[in-house]
DRENMILO-782690 format. One line per 8 residues: number of its first residue (from 0); their letters; for each residue x, y, z of N, C-alpha, C. Coordinates in steps of 0.2 Angstrom, whole numbers, plus 2048, in hexadecimal, padded with zeros to 3 digits. Layout:
% DRENMILO-782690
NUM) a) X Y Z X Y Z X Y Z; ...
This chain:
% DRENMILO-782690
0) xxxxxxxx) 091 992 B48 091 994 B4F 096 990 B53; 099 993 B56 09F 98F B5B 09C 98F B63; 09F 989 B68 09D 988 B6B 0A0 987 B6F; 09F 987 B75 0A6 985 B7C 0A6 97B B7D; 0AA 979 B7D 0AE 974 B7D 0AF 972 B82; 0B0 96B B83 0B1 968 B8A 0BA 965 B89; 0BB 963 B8F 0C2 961 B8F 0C4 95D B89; 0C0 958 B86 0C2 954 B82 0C1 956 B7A
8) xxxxxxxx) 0BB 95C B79 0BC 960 B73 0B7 95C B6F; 0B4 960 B6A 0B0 95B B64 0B4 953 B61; 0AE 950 B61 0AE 94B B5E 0AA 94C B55; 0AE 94A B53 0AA 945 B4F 0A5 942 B4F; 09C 943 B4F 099 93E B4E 098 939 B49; 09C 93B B44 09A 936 B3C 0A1 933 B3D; 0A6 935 B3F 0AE 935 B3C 0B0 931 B42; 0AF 933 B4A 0B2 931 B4F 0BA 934 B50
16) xxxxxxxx) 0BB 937 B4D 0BF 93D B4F 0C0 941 B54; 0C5 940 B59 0C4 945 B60 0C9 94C B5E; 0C6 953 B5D 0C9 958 B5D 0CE 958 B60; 0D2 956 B66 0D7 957 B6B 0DE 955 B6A; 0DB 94F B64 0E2 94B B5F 0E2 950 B5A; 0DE 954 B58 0E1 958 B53 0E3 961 B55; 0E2 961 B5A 0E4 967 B5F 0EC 966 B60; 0EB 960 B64 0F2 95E B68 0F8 95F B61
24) xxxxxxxx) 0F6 95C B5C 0FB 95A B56 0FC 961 B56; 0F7 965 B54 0F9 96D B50 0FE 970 B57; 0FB 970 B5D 0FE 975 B63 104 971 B62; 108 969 B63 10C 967 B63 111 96A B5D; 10F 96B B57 114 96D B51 115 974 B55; 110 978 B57 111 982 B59 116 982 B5C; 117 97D B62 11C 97C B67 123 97B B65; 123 976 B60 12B 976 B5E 12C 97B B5A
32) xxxxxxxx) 128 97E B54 129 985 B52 12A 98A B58; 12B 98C B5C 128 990 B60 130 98F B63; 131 98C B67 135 989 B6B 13D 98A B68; 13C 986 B5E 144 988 B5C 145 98D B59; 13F 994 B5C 141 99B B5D 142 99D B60; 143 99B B66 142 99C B6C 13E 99D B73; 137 99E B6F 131 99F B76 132 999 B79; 131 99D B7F 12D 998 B85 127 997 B84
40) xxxxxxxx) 124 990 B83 11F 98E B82 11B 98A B89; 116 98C B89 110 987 B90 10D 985 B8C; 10B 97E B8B 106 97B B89 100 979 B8D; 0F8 978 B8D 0F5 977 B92 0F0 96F B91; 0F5 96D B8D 0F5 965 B8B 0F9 965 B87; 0FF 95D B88 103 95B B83 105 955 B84; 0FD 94F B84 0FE 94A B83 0F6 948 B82; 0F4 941 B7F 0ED 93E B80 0EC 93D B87
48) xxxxxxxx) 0EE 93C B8A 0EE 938 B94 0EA 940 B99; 0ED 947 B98 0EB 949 B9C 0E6 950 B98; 0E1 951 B9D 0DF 955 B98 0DB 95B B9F; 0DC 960 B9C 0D9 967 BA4 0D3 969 BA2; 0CE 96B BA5 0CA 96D BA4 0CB 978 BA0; 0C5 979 B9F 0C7 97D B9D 0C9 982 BA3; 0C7 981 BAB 0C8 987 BAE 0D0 986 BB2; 0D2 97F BAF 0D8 97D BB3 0DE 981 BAA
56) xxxxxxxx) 0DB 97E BA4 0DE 982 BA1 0E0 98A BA1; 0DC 98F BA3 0DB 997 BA2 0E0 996 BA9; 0E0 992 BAF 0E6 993 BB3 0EC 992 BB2; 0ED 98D BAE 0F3 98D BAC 0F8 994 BA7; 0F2 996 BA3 0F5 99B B9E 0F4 99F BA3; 0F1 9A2 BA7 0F2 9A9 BAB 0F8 9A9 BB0; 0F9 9A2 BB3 0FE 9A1 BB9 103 9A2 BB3; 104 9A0 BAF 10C 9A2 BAA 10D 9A7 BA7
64) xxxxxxxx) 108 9AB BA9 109 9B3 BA8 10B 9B5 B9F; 10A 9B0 B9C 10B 9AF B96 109 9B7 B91; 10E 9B7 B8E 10B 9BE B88 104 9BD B83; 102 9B8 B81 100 9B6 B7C 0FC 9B0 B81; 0F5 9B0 B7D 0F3 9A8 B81 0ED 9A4 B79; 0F1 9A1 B77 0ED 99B B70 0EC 996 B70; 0E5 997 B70 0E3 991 B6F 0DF 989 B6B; 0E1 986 B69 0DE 984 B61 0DA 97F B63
72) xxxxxxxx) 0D5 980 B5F 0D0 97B B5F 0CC 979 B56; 0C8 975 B58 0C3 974 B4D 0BD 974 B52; 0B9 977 B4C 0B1 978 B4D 0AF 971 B4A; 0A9 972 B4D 0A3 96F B4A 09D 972 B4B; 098 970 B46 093 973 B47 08C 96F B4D; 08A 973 B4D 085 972 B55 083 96B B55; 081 968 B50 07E 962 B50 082 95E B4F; 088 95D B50 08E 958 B4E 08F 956 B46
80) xxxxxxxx) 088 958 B43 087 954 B3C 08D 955 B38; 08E 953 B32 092 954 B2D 08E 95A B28; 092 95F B27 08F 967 B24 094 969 B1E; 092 96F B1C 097 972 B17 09C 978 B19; 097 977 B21 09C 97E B24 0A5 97C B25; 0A6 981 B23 0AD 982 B23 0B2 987 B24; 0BA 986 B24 0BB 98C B26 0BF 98E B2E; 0C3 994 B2D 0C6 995 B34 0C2 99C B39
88) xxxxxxxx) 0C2 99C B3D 0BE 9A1 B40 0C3 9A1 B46; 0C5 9A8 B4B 0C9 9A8 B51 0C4 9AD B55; 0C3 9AA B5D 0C1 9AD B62 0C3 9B2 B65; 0C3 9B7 B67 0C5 9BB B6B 0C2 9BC B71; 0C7 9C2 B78 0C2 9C2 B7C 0BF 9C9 B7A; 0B9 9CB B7A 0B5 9D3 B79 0B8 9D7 B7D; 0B7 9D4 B84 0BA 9D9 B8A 0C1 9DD B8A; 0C6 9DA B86 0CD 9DC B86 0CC 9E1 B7F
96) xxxxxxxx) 0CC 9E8 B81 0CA 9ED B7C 0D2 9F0 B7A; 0D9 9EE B7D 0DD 9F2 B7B 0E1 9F2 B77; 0E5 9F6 B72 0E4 9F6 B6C 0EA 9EF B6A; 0EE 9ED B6D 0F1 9E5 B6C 0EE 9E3 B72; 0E8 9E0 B70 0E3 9DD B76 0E3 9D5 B72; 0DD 9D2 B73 0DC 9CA B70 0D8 9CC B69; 0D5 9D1 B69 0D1 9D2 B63 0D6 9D5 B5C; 0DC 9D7 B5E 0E0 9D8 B5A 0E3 9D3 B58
104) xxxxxxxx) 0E6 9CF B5E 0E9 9C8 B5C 0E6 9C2 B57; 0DF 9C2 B5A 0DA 9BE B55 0DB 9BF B50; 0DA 9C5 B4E 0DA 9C8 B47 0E1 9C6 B42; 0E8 9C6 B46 0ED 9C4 B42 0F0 9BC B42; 0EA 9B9 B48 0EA 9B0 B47 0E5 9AF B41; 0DF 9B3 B42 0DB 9B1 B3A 0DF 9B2 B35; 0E4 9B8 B32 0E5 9B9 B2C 0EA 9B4 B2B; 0ED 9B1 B31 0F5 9AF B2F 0F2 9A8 B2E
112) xxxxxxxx) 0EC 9A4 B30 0EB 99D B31 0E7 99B B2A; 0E2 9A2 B29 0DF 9A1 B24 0E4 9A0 B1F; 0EA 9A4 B1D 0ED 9A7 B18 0F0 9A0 B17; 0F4 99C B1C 0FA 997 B1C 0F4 992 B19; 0EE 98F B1C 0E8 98A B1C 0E4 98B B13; 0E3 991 B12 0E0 993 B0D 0D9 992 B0F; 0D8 993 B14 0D1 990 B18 0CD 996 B16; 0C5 996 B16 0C2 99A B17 0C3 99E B1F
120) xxxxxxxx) 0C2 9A5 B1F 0C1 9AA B23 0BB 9AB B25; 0BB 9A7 B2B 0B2 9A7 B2E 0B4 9AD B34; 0B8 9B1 B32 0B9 9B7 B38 0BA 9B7 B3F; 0BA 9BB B43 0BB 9BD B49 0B4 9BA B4D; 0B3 9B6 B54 0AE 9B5 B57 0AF 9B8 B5C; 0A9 9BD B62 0AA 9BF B68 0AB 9B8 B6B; 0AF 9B7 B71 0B0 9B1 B75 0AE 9B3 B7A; 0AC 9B7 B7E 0AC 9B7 B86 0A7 9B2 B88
128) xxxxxxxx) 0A4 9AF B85 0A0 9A9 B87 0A3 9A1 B8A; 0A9 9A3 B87 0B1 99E B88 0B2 99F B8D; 0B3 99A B93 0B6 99B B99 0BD 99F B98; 0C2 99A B94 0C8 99A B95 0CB 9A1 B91; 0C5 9A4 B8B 0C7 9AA B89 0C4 9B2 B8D; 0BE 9B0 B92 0BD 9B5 B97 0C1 9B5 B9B; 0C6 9B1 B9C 0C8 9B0 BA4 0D2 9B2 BA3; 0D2 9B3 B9C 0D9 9B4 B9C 0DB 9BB B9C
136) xxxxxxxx) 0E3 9BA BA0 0E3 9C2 BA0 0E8 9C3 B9D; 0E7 9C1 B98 0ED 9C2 B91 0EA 9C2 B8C; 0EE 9C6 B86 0E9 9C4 B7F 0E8 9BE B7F; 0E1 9BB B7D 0E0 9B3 B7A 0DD 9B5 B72; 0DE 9AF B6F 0DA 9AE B69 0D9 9A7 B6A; 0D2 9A2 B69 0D2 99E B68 0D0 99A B60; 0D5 999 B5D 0D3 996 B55 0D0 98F B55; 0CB 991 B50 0C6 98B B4D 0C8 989 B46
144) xxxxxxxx) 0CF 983 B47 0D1 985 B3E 0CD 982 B3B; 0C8 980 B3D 0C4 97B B36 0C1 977 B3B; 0BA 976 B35 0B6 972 B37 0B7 969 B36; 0B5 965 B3E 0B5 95F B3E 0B1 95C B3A; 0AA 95F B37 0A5 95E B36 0A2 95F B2C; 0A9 961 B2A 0AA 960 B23 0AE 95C B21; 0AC 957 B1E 0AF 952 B1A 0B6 954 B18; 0B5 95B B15 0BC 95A B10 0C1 95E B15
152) xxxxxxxx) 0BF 964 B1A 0C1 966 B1F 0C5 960 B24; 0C0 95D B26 0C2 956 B2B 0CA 954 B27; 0C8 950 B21 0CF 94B B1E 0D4 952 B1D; 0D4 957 B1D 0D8 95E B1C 0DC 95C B23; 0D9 95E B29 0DB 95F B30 0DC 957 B32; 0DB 950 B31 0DF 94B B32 0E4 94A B2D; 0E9 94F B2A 0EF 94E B27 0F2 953 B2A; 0FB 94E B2B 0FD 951 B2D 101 957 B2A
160) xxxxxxxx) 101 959 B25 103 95F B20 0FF 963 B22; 0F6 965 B23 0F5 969 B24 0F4 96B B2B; 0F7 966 B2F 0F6 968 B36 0FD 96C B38; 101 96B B33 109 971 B33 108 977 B31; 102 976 B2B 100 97C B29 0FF 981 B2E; 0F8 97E B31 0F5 982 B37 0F8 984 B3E; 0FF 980 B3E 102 981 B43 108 987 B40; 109 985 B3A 10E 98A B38 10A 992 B37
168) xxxxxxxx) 103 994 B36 100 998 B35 0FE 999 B3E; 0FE 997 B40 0FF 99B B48 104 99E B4A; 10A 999 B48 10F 99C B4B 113 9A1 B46; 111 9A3 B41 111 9AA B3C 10D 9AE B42; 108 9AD B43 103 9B3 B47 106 9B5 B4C; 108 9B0 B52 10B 9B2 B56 112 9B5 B55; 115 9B6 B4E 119 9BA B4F 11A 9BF B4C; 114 9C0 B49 111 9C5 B46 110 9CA B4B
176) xxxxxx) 10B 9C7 B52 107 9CB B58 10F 9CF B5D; 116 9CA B5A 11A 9CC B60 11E 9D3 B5C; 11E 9D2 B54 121 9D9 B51 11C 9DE B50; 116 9DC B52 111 9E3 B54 10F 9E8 B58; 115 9E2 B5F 116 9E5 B67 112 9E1 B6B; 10F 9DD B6B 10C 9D9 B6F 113 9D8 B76
């Protein structure tokens, strides 16, 4: 089950891992991929020091009028504990019904991120419980590449090979979403 998130993101309880250092690293690689193709890229953090809230985030990507709004995050399970759950799963918003909506886009961030990660396919999740994915008025997708809360998942997603992975499997999606008209 996915949860909404505070600005600083799951921790770690056994590991002491803060999700935001492993957010930041994948979102920092999307960016320079992104960038020496040319996109205009917003970032709605790109350093340890400052961090927004969710509702300062969803302003930033709406005020940028942005085509596209992604955003990464890792799961944990409800209880912090360490588990077997595993796997990528992406958010959607339910309310954006059109046919290159978020729920479109979601679907080609799972295929691309599972495909590049080899991750388990924990599917499509309705988000509108999300601040930042109810409030956007752009497709979003929010990715959950992996759980903090799997041992083998955890050492997966603090290396930095896998976290090019998952950056490089985003950034196939979104250019995936852009030759399907997005």
């Amino acid at each position: 089950q996915l949860k909404e998130k505070d600005t600083s993101g799951t921790q770690g309880v056994a590991t002491g891992v803060e999700e935001y250092k492993l957010n930041l690293s994948i979102g920092l690689q999307l960016r320079t991929l992104l960038q020496k193709r040319g996109f205009k890229v917003v970032m709605t953090r790109t350093n340890s020091k400052v961090a927004l809230s969710c509702i300062d985030r969803a302003k930033v990507a709406n005020k940028a009028n942005a085509d596209l709004f992604i955003s990464v995050h890792n799961n944990s399970t409800n209880s912090g504990r360490m588990s077997s759950a595993n796997g990528t799963a992406v958010m959607y918003n339910e309310s954006d019904e059109s046919e290159l909506g978020s729920k479109r886009l979601a679907q080609i961030c799972l295929e691309e991120v599972t495909g590049q990660l080899q991750s388990r396919n924990r599917g499509l999740v309705e988000g509108d419980s999300i601040y930042i994915i109810r409030t956007s008025k752009v497709p979003v997708a929010l990715i959950e590449v992996g759980f903090m809360t799997n041992q083998q998942e955890l050492d997966l997603l603090r290396s930095e090979d896998y976290q090019k992975k998952a950056a490089l499997g985003i950034y196939h999606a979104i250019l995936r979403a852009f030759e399907e008209g997005y």
